[in-house]
C-alpha positions as CSV (number, residue, x, y, z in Angstrom):
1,X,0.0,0.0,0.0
2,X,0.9,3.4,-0.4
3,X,2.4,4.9,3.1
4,X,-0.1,7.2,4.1
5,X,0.8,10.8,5.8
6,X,-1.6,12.8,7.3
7,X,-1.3,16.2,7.6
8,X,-2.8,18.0,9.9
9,X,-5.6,20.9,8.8
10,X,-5.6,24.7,10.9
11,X,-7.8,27.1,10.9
12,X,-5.3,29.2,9.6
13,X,-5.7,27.6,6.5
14,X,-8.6,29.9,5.8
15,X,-5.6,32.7,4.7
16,X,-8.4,35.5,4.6
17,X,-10.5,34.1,2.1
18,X,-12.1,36.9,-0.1
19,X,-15.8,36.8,-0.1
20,X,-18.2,38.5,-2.5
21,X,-22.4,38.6,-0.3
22,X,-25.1,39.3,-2.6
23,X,-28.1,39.8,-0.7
24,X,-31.3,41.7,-1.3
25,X,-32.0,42.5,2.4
26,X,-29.5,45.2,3.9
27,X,-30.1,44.1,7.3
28,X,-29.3,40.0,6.6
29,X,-25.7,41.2,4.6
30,X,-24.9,43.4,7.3
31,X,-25.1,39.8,9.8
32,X,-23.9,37.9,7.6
33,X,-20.5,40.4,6.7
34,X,-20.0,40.8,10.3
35,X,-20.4,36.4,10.8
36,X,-17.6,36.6,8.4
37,X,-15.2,39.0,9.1
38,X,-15.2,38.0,13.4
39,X,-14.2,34.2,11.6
40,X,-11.0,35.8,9.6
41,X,-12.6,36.1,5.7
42,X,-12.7,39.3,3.8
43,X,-15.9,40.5,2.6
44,X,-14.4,41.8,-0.8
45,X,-17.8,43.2,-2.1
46,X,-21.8,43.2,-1.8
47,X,-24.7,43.6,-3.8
48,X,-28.6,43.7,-3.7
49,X,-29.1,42.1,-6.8
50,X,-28.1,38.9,-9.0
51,X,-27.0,41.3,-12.2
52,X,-24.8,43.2,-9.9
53,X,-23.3,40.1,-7.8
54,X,-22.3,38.7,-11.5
55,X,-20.3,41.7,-12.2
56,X,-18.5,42.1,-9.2
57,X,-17.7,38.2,-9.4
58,X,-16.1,38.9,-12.6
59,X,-14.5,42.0,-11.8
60,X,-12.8,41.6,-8.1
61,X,-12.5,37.6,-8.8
62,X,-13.6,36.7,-4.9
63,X,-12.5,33.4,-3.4
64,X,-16.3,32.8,-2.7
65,X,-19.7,33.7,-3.6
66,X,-22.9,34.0,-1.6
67,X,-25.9,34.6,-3.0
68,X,-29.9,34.8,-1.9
69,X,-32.2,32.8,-4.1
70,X,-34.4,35.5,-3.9
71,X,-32.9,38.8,-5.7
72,X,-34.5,41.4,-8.5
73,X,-32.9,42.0,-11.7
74,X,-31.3,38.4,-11.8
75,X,-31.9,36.1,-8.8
76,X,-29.7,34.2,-7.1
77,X,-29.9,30.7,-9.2
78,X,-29.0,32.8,-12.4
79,X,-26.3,34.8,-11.2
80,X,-24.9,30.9,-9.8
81,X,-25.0,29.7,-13.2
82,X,-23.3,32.7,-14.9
83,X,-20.6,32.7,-11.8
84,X,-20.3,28.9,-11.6
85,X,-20.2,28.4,-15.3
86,X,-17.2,30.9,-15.8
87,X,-15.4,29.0,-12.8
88,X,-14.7,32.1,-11.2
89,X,-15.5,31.0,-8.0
90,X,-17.6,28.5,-5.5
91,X,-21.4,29.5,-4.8
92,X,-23.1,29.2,-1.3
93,X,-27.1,29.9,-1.9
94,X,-29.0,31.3,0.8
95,X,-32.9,29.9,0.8
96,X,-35.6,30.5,2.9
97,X,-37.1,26.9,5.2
98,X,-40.0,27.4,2.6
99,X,-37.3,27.2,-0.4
100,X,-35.7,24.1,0.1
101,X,-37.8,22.7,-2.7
102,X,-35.3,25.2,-4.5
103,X,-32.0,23.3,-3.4
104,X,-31.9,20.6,-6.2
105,X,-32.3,24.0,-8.5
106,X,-29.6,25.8,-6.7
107,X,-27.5,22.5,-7.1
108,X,-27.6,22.0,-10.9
109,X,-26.8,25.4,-11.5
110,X,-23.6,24.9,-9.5
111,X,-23.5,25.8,-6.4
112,X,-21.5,24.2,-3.6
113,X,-23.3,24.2,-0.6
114,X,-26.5,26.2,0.5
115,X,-27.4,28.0,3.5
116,X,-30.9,27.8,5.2
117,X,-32.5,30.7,6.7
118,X,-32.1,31.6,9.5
119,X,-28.7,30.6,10.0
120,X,-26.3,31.0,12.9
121,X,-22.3,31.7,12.7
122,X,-22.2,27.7,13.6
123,X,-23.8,26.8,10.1
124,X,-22.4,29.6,8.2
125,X,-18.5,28.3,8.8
126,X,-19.1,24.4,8.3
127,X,-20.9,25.5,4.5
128,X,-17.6,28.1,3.2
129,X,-15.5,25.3,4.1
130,X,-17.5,22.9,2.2
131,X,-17.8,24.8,-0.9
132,X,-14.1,25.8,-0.9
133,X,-13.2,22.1,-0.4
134,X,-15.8,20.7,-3.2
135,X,-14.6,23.3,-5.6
136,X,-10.8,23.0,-5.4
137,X,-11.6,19.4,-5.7
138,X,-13.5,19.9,-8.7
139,X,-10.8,22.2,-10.3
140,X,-8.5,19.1,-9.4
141,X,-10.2,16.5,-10.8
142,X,-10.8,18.9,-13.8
143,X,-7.0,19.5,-14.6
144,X,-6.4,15.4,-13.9
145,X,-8.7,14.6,-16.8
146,X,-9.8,16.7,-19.8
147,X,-13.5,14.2,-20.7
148,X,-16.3,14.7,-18.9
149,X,-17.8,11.4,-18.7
150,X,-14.3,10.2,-17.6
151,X,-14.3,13.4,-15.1
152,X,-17.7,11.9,-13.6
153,X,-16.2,8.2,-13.2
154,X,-13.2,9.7,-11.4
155,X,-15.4,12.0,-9.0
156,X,-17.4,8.6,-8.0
157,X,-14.4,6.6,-7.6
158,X,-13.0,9.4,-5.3
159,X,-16.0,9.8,-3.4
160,X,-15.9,6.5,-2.4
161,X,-12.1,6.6,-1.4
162,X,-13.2,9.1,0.6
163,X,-15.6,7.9,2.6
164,X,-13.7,4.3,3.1
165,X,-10.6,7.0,4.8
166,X,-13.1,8.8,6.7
167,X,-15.1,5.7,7.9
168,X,-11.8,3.8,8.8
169,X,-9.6,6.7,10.2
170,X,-12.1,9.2,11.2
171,X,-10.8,11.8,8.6
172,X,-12.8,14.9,7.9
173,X,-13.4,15.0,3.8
174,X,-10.8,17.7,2.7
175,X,-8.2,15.6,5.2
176,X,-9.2,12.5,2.8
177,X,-9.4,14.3,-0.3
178,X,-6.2,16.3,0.1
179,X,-4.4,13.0,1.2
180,X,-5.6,11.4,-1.9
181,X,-4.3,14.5,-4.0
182,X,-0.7,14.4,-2.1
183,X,-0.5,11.0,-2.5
184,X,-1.0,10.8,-5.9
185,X,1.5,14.0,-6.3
186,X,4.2,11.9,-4.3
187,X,4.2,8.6,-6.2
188,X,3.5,9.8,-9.4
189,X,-0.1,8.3,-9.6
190,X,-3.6,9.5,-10.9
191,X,-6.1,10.2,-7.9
192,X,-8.1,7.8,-9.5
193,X,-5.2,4.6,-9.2
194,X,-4.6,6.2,-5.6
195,X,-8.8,6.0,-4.8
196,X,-9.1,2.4,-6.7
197,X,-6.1,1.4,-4.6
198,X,-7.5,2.2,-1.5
199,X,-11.0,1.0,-2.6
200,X,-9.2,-2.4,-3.0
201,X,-7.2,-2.1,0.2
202,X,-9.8,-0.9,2.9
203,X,-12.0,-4.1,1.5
204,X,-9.6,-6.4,2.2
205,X,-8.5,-5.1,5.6
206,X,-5.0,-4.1,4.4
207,X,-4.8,-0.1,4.4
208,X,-1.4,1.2,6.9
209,X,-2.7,3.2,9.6
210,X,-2.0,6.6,8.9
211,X,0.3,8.7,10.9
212,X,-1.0,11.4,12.6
């Protein structure tokens, strides 16, 4: 098996992440700016409307977007498919308990993770980590492999990797994801030989315990 070394993750990693709020209601961006700064991101921009959060996504290029569902001019699902489609940067939505209906929506036109209303600091955190860490694994899997069916075969096969690491060494998913990625980087390997190798080995009961 390949030795596995696991690196420990920091807060610090966070490296003032540059984040553009678009938000219709001045009252919920002012929360949710202040949520973000007292956790160590940058709010880089904000806007009231989908047409407006589009063009500051393209012209400050933010680290992260969050946008309402709900906006005038362009909402929110929109604006994610314009942003998410130009890979400029991961999407949180924000949706109302009534809106969930609205997730799959907010899903297919590429958002990361999604944000229900009303939200507390302790769920706003655990979803900007989550749509950093999907997208940069996206953008990973993306340079790996230029076909997207064989992109889609690779994402399964990885997701499963990452669960059997997490399920057998209590890993959080960026720690599995990012030891897959250093892995392969070490040994000269796809991510997708490292994940089908590990697939193999945590069936059969063979993985090394990784160091801490």
């Amino acid at each position: 098996m390949v030795g596995v070394g696991l690196v420990a993750e920091t807060q610090t990693d966070a490296e003032r992440r540059r984040v553009l709020i678009a938000e219709d209601e001045a009252l919920i961006r002012l929360d949710l700016a202040e949520m973000l700064a007292e956790e160590g991101y940058e709010v880089v921009g904000e806007a009231g409307d989908g047409e407006t959060a589009v063009r500051l996504a393209e012209e400050l290029k933010p680290d992260l977007v969050i946008l309402d569902i709900k906006m005038p001019i362009m909402d929110g699902l929109a604006a994610a498919e314009r942003i998410a489609g130009a890979r400029i940067a991961p999407v949180i939505i924000l949706t109302a308990f009534s809106q969930r209906d609205l997730v799959e929506r907010a899903r297919a036109a590429g958002a990361m993770a999604y944000l229900v209303k009303p939200f507390q600091k302790s769920d706003l955190v655990p979803a900007v980590e989550i749509a950093l860490s999907r997208y940069s694994e996206i953008a990973a899997l993306e340079a790996e492999v230029a076909g997207l069916t064989d992109r889609l075969e690779i994402r399964k096969t990885v997701e499963r990797a990452k669960g059997a690491l997490m399920t057998t060494y209590g890993m959080t998913e960026p720690q599995a994801f990012k030891w897959i990625q250093r892995t392969a980087m070490d040994h000269r390997m796809t991510m997708k030989e490292v994940a089908e190798r590990i697939l193999a080995e945590t069936a059969g009961g063979e993985v090394a315990q990784p160091s801490a």
